[in-house]
C-alpha positions as CSV (number, residue, x, y, z in Angstrom):
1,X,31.3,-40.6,-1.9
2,X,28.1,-42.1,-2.6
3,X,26.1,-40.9,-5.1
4,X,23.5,-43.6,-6.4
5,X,21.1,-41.5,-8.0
6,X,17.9,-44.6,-8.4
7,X,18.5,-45.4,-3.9
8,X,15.8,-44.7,-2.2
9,X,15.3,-44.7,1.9
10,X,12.1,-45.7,2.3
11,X,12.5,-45.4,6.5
12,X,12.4,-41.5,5.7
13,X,8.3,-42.0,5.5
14,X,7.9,-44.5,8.6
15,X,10.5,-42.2,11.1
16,X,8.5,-39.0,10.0
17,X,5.4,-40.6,11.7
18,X,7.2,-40.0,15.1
19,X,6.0,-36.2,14.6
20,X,2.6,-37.5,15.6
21,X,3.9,-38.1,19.4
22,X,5.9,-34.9,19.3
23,X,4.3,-32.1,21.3
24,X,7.5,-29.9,21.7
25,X,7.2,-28.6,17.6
26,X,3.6,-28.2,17.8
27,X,3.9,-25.7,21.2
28,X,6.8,-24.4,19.7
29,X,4.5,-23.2,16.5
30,X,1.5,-22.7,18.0
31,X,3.0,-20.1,20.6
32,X,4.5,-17.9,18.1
33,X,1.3,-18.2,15.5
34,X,-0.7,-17.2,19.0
35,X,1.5,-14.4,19.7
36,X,1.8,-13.2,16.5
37,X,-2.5,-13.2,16.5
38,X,-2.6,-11.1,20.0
39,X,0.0,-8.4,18.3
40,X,-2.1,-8.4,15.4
41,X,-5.4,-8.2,17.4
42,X,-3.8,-5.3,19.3
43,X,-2.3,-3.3,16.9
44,X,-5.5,-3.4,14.6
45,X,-7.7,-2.0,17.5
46,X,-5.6,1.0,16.9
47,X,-7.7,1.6,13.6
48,X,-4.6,2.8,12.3
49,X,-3.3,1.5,8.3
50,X,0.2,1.5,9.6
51,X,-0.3,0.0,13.1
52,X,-2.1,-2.7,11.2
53,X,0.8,-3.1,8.7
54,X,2.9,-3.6,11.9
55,X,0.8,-6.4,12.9
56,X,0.6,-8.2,9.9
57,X,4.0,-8.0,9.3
58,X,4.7,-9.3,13.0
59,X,2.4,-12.4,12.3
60,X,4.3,-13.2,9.4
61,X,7.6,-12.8,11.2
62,X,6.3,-15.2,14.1
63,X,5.0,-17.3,11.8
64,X,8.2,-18.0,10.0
65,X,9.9,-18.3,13.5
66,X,7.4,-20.4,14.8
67,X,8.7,-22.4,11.4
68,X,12.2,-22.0,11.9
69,X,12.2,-23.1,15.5
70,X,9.7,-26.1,15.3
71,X,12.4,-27.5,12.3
72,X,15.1,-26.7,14.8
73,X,13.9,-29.1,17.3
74,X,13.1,-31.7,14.9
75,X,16.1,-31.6,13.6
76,X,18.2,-32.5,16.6
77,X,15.3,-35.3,16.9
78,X,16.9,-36.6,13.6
79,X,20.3,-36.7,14.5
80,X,19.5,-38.3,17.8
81,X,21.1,-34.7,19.4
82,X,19.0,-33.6,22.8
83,X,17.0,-31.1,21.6
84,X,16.6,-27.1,22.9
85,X,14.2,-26.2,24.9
86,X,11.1,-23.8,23.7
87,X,12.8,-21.0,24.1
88,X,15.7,-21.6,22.4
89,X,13.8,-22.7,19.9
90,X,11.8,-19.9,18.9
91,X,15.0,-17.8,19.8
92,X,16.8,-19.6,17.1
93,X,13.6,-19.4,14.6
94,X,13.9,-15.1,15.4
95,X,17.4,-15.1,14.7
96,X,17.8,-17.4,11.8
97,X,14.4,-15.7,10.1
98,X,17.0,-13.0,7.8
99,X,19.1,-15.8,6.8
100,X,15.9,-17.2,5.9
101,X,14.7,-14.3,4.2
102,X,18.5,-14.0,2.7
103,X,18.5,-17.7,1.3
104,X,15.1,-17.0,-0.4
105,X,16.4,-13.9,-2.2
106,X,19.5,-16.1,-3.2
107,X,17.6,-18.5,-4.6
108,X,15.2,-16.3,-6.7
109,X,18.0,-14.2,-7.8
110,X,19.2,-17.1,-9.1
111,X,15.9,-17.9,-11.0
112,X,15.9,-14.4,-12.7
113,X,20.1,-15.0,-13.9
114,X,18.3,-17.9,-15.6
115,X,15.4,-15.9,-17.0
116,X,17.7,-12.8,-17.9
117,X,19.9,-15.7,-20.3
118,X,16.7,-17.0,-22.0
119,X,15.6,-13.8,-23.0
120,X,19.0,-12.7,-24.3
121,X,18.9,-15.9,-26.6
122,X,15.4,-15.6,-27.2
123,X,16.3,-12.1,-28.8
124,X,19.4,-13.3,-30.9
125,X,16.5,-15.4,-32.7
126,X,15.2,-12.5,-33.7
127,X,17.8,-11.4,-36.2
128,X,17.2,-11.8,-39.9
129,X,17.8,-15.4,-41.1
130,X,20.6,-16.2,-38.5
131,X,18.2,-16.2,-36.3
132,X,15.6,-18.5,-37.8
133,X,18.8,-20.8,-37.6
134,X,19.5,-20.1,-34.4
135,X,16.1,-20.5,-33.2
136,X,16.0,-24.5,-34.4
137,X,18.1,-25.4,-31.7
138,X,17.9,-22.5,-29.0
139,X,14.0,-23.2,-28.6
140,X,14.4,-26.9,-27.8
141,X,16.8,-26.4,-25.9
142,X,15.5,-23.8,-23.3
143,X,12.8,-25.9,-23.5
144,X,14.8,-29.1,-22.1
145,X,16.5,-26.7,-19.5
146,X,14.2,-25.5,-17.7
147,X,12.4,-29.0,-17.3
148,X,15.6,-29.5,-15.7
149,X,15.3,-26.1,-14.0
150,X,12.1,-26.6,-12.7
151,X,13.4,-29.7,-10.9
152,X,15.9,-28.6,-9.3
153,X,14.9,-25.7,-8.0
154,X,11.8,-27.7,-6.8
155,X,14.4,-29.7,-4.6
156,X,16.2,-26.4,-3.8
157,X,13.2,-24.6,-2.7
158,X,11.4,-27.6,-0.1
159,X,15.0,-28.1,1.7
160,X,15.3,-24.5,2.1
161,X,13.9,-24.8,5.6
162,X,15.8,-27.5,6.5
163,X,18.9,-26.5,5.5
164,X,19.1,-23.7,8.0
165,X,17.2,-25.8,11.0
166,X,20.9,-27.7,11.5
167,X,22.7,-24.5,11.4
168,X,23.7,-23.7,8.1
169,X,24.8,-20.5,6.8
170,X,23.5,-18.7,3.9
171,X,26.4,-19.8,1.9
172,X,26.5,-23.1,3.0
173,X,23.0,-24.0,2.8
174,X,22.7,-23.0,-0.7
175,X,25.9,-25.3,-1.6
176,X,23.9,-28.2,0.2
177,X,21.0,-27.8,-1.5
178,X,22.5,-27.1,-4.9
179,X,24.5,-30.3,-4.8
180,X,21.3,-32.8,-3.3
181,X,19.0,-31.3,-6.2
182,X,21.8,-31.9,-8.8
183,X,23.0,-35.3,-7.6
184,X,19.6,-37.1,-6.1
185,X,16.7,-34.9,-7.7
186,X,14.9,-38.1,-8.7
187,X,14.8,-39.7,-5.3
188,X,14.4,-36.6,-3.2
189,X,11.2,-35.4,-5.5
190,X,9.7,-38.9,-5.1
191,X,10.2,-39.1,-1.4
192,X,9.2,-35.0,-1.3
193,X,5.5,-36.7,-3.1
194,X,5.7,-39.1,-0.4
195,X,5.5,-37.0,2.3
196,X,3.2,-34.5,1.3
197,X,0.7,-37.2,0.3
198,X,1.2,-38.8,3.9
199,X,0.5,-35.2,5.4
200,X,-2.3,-34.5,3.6
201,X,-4.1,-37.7,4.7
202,X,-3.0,-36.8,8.3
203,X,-4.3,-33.4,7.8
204,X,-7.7,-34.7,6.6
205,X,-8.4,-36.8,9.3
206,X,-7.2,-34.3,12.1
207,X,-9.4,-31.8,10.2
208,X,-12.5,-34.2,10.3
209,X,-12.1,-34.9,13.9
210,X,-11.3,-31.0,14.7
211,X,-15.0,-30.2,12.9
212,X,-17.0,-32.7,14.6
213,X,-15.3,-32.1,18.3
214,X,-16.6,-28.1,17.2
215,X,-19.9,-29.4,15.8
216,X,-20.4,-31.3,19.0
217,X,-19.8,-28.1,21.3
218,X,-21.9,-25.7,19.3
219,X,-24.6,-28.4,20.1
220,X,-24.5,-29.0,23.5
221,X,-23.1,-25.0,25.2
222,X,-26.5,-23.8,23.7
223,X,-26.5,-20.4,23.1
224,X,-22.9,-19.9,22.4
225,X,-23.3,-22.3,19.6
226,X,-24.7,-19.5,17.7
227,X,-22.0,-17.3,18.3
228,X,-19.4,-19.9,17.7
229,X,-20.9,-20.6,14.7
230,X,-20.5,-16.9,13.7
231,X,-16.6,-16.5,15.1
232,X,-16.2,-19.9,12.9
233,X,-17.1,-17.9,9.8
234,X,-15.5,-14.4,10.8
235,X,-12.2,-16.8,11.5
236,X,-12.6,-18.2,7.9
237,X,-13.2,-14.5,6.5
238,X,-10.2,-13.8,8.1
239,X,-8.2,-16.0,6.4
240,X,-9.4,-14.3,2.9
241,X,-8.9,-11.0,4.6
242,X,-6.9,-10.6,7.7
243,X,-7.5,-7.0,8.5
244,X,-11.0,-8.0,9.0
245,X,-9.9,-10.0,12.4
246,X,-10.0,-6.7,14.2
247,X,-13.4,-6.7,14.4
248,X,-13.9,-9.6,15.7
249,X,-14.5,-9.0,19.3
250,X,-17.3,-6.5,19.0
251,X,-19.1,-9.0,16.2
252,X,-21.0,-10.8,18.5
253,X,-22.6,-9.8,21.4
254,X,-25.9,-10.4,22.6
255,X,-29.1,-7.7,21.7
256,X,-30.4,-8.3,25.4
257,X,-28.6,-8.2,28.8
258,X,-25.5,-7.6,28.2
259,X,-23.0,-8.5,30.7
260,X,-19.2,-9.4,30.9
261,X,-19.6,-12.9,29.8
262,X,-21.4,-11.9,26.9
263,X,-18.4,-9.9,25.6
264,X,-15.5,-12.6,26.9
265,X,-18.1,-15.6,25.0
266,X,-16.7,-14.4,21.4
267,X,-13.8,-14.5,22.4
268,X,-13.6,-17.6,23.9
269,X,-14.9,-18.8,20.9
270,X,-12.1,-17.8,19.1
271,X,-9.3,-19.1,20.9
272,X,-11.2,-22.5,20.7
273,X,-11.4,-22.0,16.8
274,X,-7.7,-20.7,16.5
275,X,-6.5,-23.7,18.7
276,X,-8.2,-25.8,16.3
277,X,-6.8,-25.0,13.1
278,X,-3.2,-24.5,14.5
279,X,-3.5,-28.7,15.3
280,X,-5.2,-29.4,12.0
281,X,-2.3,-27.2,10.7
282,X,0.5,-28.1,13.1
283,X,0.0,-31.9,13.6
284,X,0.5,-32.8,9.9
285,X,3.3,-30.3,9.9
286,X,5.0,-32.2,12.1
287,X,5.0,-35.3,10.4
288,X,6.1,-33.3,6.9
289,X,8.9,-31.4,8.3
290,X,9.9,-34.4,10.3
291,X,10.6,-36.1,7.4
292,X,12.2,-33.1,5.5
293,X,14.6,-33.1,8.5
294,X,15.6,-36.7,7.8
295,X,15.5,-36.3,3.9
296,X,18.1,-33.4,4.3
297,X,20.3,-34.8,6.7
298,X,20.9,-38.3,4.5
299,X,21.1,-36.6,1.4
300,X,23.5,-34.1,2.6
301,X,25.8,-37.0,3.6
302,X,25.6,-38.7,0.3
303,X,26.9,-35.8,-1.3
304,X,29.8,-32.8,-1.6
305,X,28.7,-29.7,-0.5
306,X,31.8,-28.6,-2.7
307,X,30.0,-29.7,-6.0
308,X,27.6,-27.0,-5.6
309,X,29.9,-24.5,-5.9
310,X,31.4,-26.0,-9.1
311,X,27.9,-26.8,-10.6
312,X,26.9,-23.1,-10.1
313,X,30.3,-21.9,-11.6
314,X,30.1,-24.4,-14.3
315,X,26.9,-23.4,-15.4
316,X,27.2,-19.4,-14.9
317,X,30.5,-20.0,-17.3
318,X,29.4,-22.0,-19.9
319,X,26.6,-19.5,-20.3
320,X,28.1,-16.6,-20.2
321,X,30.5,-18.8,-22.6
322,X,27.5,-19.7,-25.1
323,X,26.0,-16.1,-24.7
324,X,29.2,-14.3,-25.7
325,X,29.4,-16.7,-29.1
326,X,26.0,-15.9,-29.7
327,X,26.9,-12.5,-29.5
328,X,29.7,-12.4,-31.5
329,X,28.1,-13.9,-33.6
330,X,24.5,-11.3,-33.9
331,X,27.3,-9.1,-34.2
332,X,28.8,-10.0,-37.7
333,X,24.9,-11.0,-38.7
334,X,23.9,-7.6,-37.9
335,X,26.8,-5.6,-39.7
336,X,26.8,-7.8,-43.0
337,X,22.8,-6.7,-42.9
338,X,23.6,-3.1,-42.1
339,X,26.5,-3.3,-45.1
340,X,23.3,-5.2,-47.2
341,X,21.4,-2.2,-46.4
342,X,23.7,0.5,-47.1
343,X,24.6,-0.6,-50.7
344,X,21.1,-1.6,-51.7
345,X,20.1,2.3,-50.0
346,X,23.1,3.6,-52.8
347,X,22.3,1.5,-55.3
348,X,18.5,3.5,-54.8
349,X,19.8,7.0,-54.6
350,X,22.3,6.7,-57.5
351,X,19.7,7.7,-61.0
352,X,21.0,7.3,-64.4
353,X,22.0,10.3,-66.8
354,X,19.4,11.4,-69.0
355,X,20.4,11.1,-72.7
356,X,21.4,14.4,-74.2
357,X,18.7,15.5,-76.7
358,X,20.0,16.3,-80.3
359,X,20.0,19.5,-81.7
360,X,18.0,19.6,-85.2
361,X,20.2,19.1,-88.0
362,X,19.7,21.9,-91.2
363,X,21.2,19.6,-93.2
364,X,24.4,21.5,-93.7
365,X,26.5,19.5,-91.0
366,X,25.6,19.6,-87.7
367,X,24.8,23.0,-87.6
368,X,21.8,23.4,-86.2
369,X,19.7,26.7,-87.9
370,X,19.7,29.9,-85.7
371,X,16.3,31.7,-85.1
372,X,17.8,35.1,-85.1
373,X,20.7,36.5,-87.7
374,X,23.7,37.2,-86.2
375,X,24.3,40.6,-87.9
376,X,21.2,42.5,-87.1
377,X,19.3,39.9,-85.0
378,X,16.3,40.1,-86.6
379,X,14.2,37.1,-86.8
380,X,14.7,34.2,-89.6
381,X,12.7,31.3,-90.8
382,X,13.8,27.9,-91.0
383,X,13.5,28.7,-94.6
384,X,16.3,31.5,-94.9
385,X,19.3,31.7,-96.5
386,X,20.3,35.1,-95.9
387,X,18.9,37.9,-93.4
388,X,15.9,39.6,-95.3
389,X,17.3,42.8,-93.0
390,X,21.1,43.0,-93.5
391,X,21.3,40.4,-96.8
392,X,24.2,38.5,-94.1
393,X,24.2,34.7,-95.3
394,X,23.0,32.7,-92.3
């Protein structure tokens, strides 16, 4: 197994510019981004906050399978498999959309295991002086993870999509990309920069030429240039706010004369506009997840989807290891403080004896002088030596 972490396959960025001549992915995602806009378009006409809900949640859902089943096709393109036709391919995006949604959850669950264990150790520093100690190394180190972290799930996250365009269960797919993001993150992050920088420049250009081919219209069809000018920035609104789309058909009609074509111009107009921004967005799309499907299917093949597993176990036990010492550990930390506490609180409670006062000495013994005589109990004076009542000797 091959597992030279510094390789790099530079003919990753030159095969993903064969998206450019690929119309099939671009249909593919344009359809079900279309689709998903007419649901949308209907259901907010409703004027309804739940048939509006249903709409956006619809685009999303076509949106993601317009994803799903572009990658699908592109992935067979970088096996050198025949690919599926449309339809299959947006039948595979619907389908394989909860095992999307499922890898997703996965993956963020496995995020918040990771956040849940900082926390814990982030509290143990918190104990009196054993955690000052403990704090010396624990900070660092979290610190050092999750650069690591951050990494990996970087990798883990952008061949998410790709993973499941060849097929892969839930399971599966996470073993894949657990193992590429542990074995080759450095070469998969650079070619991941690689990519995106080359889509972005495609992007740019295909948005430049998309806005003068639109200025150019709005210039010569007259008076629908003012009204495409308007659908331009509704369209743009929209994006901010998409409930604001359904009222987009009404926005624009003219204050004289009106007549069928003046309703059907808007909305010409916005067809135009939407077919424009799904190339701007489609057409560099094409040439990113082109090269994703490449990137996934070489590094997959350079590594065991096996090791996954193991990391994930590896790691999940030596935490839970480390976390249970720490514990122990808080544990005898916080009963030698509560024993600390409990003697100095006895130690406050218990007050010394007073000293016992001395009776005043007669100077006869230690027999102090009584104020009253025995006999008769009259009264006597310090200065008495018998009863000046009964004559009894006191």
């Amino acid at each position: 197994m091959k597992t030279d972490v510094a390789s790099l396959d530079f003919g990753i960025i030159t095969k993903s510019l064969q998206g450019l001549t690929l119309w099939q992915p671009i249909a593919i995602f344009g359809a079900a981004y279309l689709i998903g806009l007419i649901f949308f378009g209907l259901l907010s006409a409703t004027h309804s906050i739940f048939a509006e809900l249903v709409g956006a949640l619809l685009l999303v859902a076509l949106f993601g399978a317009g994803y799903l089943g572009a990658g699908h096709f592109l992935s067979a393109v970088a096996q050198d498999r025949n690919p599926p036709t449309l339809v299959q391919s947006l039948s595979f995006g619907l389908f394989t959309l909860p095992r999307f949604i499922g890898l997703i959850i996965l993956e963020y669950l496995s995020i918040l295991a990771v956040i849940i264990v900082e926390v814990i150790l982030v509290e143990f520093c918190r104990i009196p002086v054993l955690g000052g100690i403990l704090s010396l190394a624990v900070f660092p180190g979290i610190f050092l993870a999750n650069i690591v972290f951050v990494m990996l799930f970087f990798v883990m996250f952008n061949l998410t999509g790709p993973a499941l365009w060849f097929g892969e269960t839930i399971s599966g797919a996470f073993r894949h990309v657990v193992a590429v993001a542990r074995r080759r993150p450095g070469p998969v992050i650079f070619l991941l920069f690689s990519l995106a920088a080359l889509a972005a420049l495609i992007g740019l250009f295909v948005f430049a030429v998309a806005a003068y081919v639109l200025t150019l219209m709005a210039g010569y069809v007259g008076l629908l240039g003012s009204q495409l000018l308007g659908v331009i920035t509704e369209f743009m609104q929209s994006l901010v706010n998409p409930f604001a789309v359904a009222a987009m058909g009404g926005a624009f009609a003219y204050p004289y004369h009106v007549t069928l074509n003046d309703h059907l111009y808007p909305v010409s107009a916005l067809l135009t506009v939407a077919c424009s921004v799904v190339l701007v967005i489609a057409i560099p799309n094409n040439v990113l997840m082109l090269g994703l499907a490449y990137l996934y299917d070489v590094n997959t093949k350079l590594v065991d989807s096996d090791d996954g597993s193991v990391f994930v176990d590896g790691v999940m036990s030596r935490v839970s290891q480390v976390a249970e010492r720490t514990r122990q550990a808080a544990e005898q930390a916080r009963q030698a403080a509560r024993e600390a506490s409990r003697r100095a609180a006895a130690k406050r409670t218990e007050t010394p004896r007073p000293p016992e006062q001395a009776e005043p000495n007669n100077g006869e013994g230690s027999m102090a002088h009584p104020a009253f005589c025995r006999g008769c109990g009259a009264s006597l004076s310090p200065d008495d030596k018998f009863c000046g009542e009964c004559g009894r000797p006191v």
